[in-house]
Structures are given as C-alpha cells and as structure tokens.
C-alpha positions as CSV (number, residue, x, y, z in Angstrom):
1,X,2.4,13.6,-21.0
2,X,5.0,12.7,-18.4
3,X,8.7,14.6,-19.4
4,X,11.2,11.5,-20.7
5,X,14.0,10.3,-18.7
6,X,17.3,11.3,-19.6
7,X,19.4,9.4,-22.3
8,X,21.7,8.7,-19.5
9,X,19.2,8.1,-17.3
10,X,17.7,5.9,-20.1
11,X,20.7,3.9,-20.8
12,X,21.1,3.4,-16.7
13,X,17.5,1.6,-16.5
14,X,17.8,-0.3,-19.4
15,X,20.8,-1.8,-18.3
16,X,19.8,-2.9,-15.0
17,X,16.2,-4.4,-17.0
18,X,18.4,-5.9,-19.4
19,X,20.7,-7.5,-16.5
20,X,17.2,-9.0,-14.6
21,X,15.7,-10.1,-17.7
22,X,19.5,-12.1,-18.4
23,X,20.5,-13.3,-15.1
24,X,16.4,-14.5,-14.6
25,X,16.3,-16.0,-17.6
26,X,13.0,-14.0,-18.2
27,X,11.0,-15.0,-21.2
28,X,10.1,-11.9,-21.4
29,X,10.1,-9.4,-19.4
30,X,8.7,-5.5,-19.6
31,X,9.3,-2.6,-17.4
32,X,9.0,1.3,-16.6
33,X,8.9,4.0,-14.6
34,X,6.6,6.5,-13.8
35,X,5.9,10.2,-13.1
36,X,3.9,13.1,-14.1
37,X,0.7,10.8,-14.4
38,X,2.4,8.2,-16.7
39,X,5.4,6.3,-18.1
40,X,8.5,8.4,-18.2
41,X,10.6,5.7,-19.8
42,X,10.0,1.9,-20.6
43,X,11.5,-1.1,-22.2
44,X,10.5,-4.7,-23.0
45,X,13.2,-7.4,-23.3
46,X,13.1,-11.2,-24.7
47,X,10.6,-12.6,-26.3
48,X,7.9,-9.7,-26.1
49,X,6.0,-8.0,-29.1
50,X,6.2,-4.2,-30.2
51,X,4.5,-1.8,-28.7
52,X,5.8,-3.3,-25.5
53,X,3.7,-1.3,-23.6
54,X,0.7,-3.0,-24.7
55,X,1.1,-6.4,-23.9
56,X,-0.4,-8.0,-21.0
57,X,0.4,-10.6,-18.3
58,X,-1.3,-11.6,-15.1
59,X,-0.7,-9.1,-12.7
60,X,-1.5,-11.7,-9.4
61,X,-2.0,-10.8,-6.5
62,X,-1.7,-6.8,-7.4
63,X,-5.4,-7.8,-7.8
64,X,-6.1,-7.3,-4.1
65,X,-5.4,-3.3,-4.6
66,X,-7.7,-3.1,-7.3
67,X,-10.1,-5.3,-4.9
68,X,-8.9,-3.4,-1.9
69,X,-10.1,0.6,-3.3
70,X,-13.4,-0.9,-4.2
71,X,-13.8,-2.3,-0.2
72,X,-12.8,1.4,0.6
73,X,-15.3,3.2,-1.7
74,X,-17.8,0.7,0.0
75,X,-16.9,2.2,3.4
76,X,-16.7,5.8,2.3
77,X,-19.9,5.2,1.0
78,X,-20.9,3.7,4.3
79,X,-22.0,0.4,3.4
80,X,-19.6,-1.3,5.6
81,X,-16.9,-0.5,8.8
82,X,-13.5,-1.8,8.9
83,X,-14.6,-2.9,12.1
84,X,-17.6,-4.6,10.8
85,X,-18.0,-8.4,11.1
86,X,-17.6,-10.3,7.9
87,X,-20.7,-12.1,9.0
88,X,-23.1,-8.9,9.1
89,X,-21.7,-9.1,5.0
90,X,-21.4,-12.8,4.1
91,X,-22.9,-14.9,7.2
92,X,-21.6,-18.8,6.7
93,X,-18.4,-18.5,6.8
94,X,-15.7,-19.4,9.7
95,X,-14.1,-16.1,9.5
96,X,-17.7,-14.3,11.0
97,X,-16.5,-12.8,14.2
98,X,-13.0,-11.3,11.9
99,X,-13.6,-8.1,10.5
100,X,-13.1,-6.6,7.6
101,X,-10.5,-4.3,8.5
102,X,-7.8,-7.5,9.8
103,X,-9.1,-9.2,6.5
104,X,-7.7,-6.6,4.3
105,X,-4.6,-6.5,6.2
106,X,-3.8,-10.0,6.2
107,X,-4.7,-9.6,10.3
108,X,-7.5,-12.5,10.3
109,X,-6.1,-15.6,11.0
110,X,-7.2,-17.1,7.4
111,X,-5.7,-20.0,5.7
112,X,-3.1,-18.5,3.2
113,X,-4.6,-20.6,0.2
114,X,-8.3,-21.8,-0.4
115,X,-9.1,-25.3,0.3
116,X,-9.1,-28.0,-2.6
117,X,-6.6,-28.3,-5.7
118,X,-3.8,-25.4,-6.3
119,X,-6.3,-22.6,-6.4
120,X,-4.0,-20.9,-9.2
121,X,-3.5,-23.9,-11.4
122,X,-7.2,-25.3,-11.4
123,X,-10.4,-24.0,-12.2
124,X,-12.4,-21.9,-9.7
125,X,-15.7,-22.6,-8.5
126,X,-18.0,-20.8,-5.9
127,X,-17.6,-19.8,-2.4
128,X,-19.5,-22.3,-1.6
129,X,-18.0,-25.1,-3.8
130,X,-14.8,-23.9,-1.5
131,X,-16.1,-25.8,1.8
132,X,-14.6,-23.6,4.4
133,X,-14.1,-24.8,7.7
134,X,-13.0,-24.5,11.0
135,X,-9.7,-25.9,9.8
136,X,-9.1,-22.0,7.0
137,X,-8.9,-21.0,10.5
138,X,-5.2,-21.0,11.3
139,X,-4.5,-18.3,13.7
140,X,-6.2,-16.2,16.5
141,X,-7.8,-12.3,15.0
142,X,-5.2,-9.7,15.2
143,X,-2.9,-12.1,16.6
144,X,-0.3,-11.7,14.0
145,X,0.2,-10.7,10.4
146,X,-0.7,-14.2,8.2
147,X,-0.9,-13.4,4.4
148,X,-3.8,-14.9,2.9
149,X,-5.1,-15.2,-0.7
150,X,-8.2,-16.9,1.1
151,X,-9.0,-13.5,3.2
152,X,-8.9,-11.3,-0.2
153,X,-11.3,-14.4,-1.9
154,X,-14.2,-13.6,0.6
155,X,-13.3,-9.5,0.2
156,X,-14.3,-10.0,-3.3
157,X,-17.7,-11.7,-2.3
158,X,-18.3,-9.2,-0.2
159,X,-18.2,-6.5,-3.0
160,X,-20.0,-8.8,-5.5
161,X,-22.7,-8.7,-2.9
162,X,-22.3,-5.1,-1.7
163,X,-23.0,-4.1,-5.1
164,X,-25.4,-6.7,-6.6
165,X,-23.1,-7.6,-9.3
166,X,-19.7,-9.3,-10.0
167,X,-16.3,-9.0,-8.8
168,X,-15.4,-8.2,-12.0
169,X,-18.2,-6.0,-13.0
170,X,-17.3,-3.9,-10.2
171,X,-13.6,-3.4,-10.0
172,X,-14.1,-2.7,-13.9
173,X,-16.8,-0.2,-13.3
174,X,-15.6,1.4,-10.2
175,X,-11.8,1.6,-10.7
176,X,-10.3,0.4,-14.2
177,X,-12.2,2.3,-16.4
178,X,-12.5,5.6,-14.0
179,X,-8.4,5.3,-14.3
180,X,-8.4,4.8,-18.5
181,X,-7.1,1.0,-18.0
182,X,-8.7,-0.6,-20.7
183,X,-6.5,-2.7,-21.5
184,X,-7.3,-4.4,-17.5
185,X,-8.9,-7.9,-18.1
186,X,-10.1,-10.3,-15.9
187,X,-8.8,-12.4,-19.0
188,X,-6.5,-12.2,-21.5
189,X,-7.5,-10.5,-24.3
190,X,-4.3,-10.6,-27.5
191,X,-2.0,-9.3,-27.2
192,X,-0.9,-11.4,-24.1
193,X,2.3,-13.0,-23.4
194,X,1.8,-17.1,-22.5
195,X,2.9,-18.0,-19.0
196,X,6.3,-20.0,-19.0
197,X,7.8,-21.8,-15.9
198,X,12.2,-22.1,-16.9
199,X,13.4,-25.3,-15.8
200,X,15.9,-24.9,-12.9
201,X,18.9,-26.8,-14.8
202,X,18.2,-25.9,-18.0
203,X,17.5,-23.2,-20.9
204,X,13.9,-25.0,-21.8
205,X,10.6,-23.7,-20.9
206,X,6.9,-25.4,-20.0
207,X,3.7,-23.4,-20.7
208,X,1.6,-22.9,-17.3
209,X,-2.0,-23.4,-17.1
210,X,-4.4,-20.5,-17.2
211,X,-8.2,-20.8,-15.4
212,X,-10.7,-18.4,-13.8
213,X,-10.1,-18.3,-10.5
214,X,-13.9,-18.0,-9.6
215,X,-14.7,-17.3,-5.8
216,X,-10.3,-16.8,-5.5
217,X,-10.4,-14.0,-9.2
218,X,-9.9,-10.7,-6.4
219,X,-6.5,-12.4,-5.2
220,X,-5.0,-12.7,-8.3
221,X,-7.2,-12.7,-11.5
222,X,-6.4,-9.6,-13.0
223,X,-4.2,-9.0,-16.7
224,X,-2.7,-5.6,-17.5
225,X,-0.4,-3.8,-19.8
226,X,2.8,-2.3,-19.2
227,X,0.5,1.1,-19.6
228,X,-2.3,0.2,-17.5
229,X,0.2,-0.7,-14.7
230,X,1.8,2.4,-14.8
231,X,-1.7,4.9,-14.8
232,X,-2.2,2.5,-11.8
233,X,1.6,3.6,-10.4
234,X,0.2,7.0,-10.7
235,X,-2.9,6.5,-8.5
236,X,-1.0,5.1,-6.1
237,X,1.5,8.9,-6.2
238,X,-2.2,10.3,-5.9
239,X,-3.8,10.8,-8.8
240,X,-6.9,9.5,-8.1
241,X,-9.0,10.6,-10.6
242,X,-12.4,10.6,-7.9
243,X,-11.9,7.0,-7.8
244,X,-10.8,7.1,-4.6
245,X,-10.3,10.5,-1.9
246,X,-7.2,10.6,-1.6
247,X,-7.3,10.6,2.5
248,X,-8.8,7.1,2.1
249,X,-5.7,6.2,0.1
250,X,-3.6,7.8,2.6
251,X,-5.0,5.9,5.0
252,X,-4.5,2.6,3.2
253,X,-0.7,3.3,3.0
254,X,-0.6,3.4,7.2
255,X,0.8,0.0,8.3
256,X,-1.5,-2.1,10.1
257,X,0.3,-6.1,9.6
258,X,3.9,-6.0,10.3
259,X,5.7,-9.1,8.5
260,X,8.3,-9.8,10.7
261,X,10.0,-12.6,8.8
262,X,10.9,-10.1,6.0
263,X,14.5,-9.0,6.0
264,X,14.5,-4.9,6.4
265,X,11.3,-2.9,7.6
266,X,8.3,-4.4,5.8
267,X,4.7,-4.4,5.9
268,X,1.1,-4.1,5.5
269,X,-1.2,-1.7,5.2
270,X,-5.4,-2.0,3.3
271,X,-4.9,-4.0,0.7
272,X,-1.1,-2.1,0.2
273,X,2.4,-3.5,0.9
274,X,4.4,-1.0,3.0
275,X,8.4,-0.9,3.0
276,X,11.1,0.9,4.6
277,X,14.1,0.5,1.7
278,X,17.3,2.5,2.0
279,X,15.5,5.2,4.0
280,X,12.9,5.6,1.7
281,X,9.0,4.0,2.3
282,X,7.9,2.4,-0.6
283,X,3.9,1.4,-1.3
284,X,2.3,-0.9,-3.9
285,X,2.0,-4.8,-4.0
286,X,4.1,-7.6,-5.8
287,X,2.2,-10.6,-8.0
288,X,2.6,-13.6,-8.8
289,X,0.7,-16.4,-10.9
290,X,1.8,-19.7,-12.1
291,X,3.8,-18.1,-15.6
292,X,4.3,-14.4,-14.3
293,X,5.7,-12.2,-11.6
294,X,4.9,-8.5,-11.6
295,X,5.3,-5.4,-9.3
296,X,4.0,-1.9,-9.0
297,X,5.7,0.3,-6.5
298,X,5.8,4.0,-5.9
299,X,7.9,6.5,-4.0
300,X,5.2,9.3,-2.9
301,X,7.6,11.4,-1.4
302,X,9.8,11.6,-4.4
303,X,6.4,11.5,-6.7
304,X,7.9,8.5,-8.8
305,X,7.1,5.1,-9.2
306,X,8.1,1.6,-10.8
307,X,6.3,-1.2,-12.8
308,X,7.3,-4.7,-14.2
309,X,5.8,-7.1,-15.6
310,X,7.4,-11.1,-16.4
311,X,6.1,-14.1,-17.5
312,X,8.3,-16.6,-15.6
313,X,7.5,-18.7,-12.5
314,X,10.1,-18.2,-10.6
315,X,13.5,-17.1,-10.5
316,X,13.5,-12.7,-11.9
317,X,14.7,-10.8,-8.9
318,X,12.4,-8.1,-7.8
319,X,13.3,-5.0,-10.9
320,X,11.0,-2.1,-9.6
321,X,13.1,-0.8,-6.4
322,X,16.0,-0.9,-8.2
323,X,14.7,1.2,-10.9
324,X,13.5,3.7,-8.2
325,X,16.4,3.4,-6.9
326,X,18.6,4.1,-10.2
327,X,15.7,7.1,-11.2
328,X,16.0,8.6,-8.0
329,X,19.9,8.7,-8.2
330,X,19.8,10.1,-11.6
331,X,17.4,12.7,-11.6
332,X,16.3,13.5,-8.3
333,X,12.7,15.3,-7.6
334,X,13.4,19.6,-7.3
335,X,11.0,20.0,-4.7
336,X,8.6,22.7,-4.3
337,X,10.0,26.2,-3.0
338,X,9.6,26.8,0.6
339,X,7.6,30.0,0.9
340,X,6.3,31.3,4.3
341,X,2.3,30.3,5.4
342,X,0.6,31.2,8.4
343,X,0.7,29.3,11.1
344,X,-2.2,27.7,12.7
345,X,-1.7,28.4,16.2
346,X,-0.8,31.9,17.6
347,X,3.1,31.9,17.7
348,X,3.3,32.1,21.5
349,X,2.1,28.5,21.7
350,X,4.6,27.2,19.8
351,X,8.5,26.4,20.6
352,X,9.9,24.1,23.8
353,X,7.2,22.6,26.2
354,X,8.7,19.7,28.4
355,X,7.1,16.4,29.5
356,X,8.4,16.2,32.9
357,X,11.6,17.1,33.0
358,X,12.3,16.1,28.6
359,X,12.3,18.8,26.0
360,X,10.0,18.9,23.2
361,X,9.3,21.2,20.1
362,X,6.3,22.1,19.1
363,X,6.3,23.7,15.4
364,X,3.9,24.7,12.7
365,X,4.8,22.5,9.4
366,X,3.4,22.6,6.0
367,X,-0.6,21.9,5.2
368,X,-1.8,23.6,8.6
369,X,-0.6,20.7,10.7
370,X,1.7,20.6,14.0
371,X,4.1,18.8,14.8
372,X,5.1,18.0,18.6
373,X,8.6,15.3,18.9
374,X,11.9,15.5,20.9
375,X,14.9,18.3,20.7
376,X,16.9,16.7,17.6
377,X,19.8,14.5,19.1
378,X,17.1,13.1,21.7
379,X,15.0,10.1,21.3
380,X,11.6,10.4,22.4
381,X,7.9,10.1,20.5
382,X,7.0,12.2,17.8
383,X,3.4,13.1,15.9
384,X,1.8,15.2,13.6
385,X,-1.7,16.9,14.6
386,X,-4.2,17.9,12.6
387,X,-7.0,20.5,13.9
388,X,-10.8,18.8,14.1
389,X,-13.7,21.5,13.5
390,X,-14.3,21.9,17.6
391,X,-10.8,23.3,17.9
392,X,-9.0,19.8,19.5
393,X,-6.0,18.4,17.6
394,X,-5.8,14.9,16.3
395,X,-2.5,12.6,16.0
396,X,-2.0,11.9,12.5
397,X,0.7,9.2,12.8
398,X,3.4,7.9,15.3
399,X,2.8,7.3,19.1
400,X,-0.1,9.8,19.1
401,X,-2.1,8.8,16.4
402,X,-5.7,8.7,17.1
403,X,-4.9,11.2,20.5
404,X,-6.0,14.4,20.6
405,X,-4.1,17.4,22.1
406,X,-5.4,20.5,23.9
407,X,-3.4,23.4,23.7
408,X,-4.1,25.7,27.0
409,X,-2.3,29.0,28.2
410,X,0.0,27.1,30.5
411,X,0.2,23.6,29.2
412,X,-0.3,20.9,26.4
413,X,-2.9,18.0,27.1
414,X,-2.5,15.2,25.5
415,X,-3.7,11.7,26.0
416,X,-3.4,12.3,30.2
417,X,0.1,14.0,29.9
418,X,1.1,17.4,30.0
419,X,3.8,19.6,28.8
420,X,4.6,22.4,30.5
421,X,6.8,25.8,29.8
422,X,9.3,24.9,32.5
423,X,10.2,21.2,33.8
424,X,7.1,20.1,36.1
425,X,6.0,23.7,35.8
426,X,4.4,23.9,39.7
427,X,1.5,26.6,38.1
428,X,0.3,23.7,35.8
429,X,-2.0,21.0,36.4
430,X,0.9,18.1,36.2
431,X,-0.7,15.1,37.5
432,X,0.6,14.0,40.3
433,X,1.3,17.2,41.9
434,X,4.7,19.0,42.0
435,X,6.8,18.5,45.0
436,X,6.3,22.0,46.7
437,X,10.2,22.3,47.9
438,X,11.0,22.4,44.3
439,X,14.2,21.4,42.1
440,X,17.1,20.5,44.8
C-alpha cells in the first residue's frame, strides 16, 4: 500500500480539487494522486457516490494507451514493425502506404474524426460501414503532427485482427486484467456517473448520449474508476506487471509528433502525450467524451503521478499537473543514495575529448551508460550511450540517438566525427587532415 500524503499535504490537494470542481462547475468530479504502486491520497467532489474511488466515467481518448501497449506487445512479439505498412495488416484502406509507427503517433496524415455522424454521439458501426476515402486523407506521411481519433480506429482493427478476437477482448486480456483493473469496461457497468454537458450561461445541466463506438471503441471507448486510473498511473512510473517490458514503455515515452500549436513544450510519443511543464517532462494522455473529461499523468523522474476523472463537457480546467505540481512542492521524492559503481570504460577514456577545436566531457553515469555533451556553460549536443554486445556504443537520446560511438586509443568515432585529446589532435585520424604548420 502506497504511504498517505500528509494532512497538510492532504488539505493542499483538496483545496485546489475543490477550487476546479467549483470554478468548472463540475458535476462531479474525482481525483488522486499516486505513488508507491497506488493512490496516495484521493477525493471526489459534487455530485459523486461513496467510495469515490469506485465510480466510473469514460476515460476517452486515454483509450489509445490502453490500445497503444497492446500494438507494442504485438511488435515485441514480432507480429508487426512500426515501420510496417498498415496495408500488409488491414489492406483496403487509404492509409496503406502509412505505417504503423506515424499512426500511433498521430504522424499519418488521417482525418482527425471518422467519416459520417459525430462518431462520439452516435452509434458505431464497422470499419467498413465507415467508407474511408481518399478525402480521411488530409495531409502528406510524416509531414506533420495531425491528431487523429480516425488513425487509433484502424490501430484497434489491426489488433482485433492480429489476435483473432476483439478490440475489447484483447485490451481486457492483455492489459486490464494483467494490471488488476477490473473495474475497466468497455461499458458502464453501476456504479457510473451519467455524462452531463453545463450550459454556458447557466447553473442547468443536459444528459449526453452514450453508444458503442464500434470500429472508433480504441479512441475513446473505455470506463474506469478513480482506482483503475491510478494502478494505470503506476504503469506508466513503471510498474509493469509483464504487461509490457519496460524498455518498450521507455521507448513509447520518446517524442516522435511535435504539436507545435500547443503553448509550452508539448508532444507525442506511441500512443503517449509528452510535455515539458515547469522543467519537469510529464507522460500520459488527456480524455474526453461527450459528458466527461479525464487525465492520467505521471512524473517518472519524481516516481509520482496524477489522475482525474469529470463528468462535464466542457469547461474543468486540466487538475492533474497542478496536483503534481502541489505533491511535488509538498513532499518532494528523497532520492536514492549515491554510492560509487564501476565504471564501464577504463578511466583513461574518460574526461575532455574536443570536436575540433570545442570541449566535451565524456563521463560514466548511473546504469553502465556514458554520457558525452559540452563543458557546462557551453552549448553544444549531448547523448547518452549505451554498450551493444559487440563492444560499439549506441545513442540513447538527443542528437546522437540511434549513432554509435567507437571509443579508440587516440580518438572518439562517432557518426563520421571525431574527438580527439587535443584540439584537431595532428596524430588522429581527423578528417580532413590537420594543417601540418599547426595552431598560429
């Protein structure tokens, strides 16, 4: 059992929920945060039945995560590439020469919604009672990042076929039950709060409509508790249960889809939003159905996370990063002691090599990885390597990623530049050639 929150702590968070729920004009509205592999605190406000925690709403489009890990166990299981055409997986549609890698980071060019009526008010048919055409094709592949319910519609097709079952069938099977969330429906099953849109100019309320979603469910069909929400917060901090390997959720947290209409550093990674929020990077996904808004976020570095659920429309400002904020303020993480390890690379090859005539570091850091950026005080590109079995180094993130870097006796490799001891060392192989009169 997670450790509670402090009463101050306690009185902190349920001050700014109560706020949110007010100023929204919330029907209801729930909310917690998370560590330690579960709720640490929580709180339901308005309208909203005892225990709080086990009520659900619709969780929208936090769906595509759920839908998202069960694309990813398909390709750790190699049944598909994130560089596979969605045609070699579901021929027939327009979208057969995007992959499935852009489609899970909104990168394919698909038509936001589905065609037809308001997929989210109406009932769902088939993917073939869709109609796609060349029109669900608004933009070029990889051209920019496009969000699109659509793209994660034909993701969940793709598992139902994958795996010879349904979309539902499968994300029950392979993630919400692994992870204890019983209380995950692709309906609601009572207790469940009614969706409510609040009129704009006045205190009255209008119930919303609630359907299957059919071919569109694995954008936005899923319900969950309070509870359920936060054991999936803690999957996210990496509690993974086998569900997922946790390099595979690693990798979904790297941003692929930059939005670049979103104020501050957002973005998109496999089936995860990615954010840059007063210096800290945030991961999860926001939802929203006609009659509820939710959010599940999670700060992996400080091992903490944030869920909410509402069922209004419109109008309840975003409650998880504040909370993260106001926990992190309150009761920051005591991170682990530092204690020394051994590094991975004799000592002699570490310390100041210079590209050209710029210095960099390069230093042994925690989990056997290296680390090659820029004296502090100097801009300049940074990565993290980590070593392949052969003995070659790999760039885990930054401007290297992907690279690989040789470490000689006299010089660094990597990706066609080298570093040398001394500034255009004339004894290393610096391409180019070193002019033989020397510094002058």
């Amino acid at each position: 059992m997670p450790e509670p929150v402090l009463p101050s702590t306690a009185r902190l968070l349920l001050a700014r929920t109560a706020r949110v729920q007010r100023e929204g004009r919330a029907p209801s509205l729930v909310a917690g945060v998370v560590r330690d592999g579960g709720l640490a605190w929580s709180a339901g406000r308005g309208d909203v039945a005892e225990p709080h925690t086990d009520v659900q709403y619709r969780l929208g489009s936090i769906s595509k995560t759920v839908t998202a890990v069960v694309v990813m166990r398909l390709r750790d299981e190699g049944l598909l590439g994130l560089d596979d055409p969605l045609e070699r997986h579901l021929p027939g549609t327009p979208f057969g020469d995007r992959t499935v890698g852009q489609l899970l980071s909104h990168l394919a060019g698909a038509s936001a919604e589905s065609p037809g009526g308001w997929w989210e008010r109406t009932p769902g048919g088939s993917l073939d009672e869709l109609g796609l055409g060349g029109t669900d094709v608004v933009l070029g592949a990889a051209r920019r990042f496009h969000y699109s319910n659509l793209g994660f519609g034909l993701l969940g097709e793709v598992v139902a076929r994958l795996r010879g079952s349904s979309w539902e069938d499968a994300v029950t099977a392979e993630v919400l039950a692994p992870l204890g969330m019983r209380r995950t429906t692709p309906r609601p099953v009572a207790p469940a709060a009614q969706g409510l849109a609040v009129h704009p100019w006045a205190d009255v309320v209008l119930p919303e409509p609630e359907h299957h979603a059919g071919a569109m469910a694995a954008a936005g069909q899923l319900w969950a508790t309070l509870t359920d929400l936060g054991r999936f917060a803690a999957f996210l901090l990496g509690d993974t249960a086998d569900v997922l390997d946790p390099g595979t959720l690693e990798e979904m947290t790297v941003p692929a889809g930059v939005d670049s209409s979103a104020a501050g550093w957002s973005a998109y990674g496999l089936g995860l939003q990615v954010m840059r929020l007063d210096g800290r990077t945030l991961v999860g996904h926001g939802g929203s159905m006609p009659g509820f808004l939710a959010g599940v976020f999670v700060d992996r570095e400080e091992q903490t996370g944030a869920v909410s659920l509402a069922n209004a429309t419109s109008g309840v400002d975003p409650l998880v990063f504040g909370l993260l904020a106001d926990l992190r303020a309150a009761e920051p993480r005591i991170v682990e002691v530092w204690s020394p390890s051994p590094a991975p690379v004799p000592l002699d090859a570490l310390g100041v090599w210079f590209w050209g005539p710029a210095p960099y570091v390069l230093r042994a850091v925690a989990g056997g990885l290296l680390h090659l950026g820029p004296l502090p005080g100097r801009g300049g590109r940074a990565s993290r390597f980590s070593r392949r079995e052969d003995g070659v180094w790999t760039g885990l993130d930054g401007y290297f990623a992907g690279e690989t870097l040789r470490i000689e006796a006299d010089h660094l490799d990597l990706d066609t530049f080298v570093f040398t001891r001394t500034p255009y060392d004339p004894a290393a192989p610096v391409p180019g050639g070193v002019d033989e009169r020397g510094w002058r």
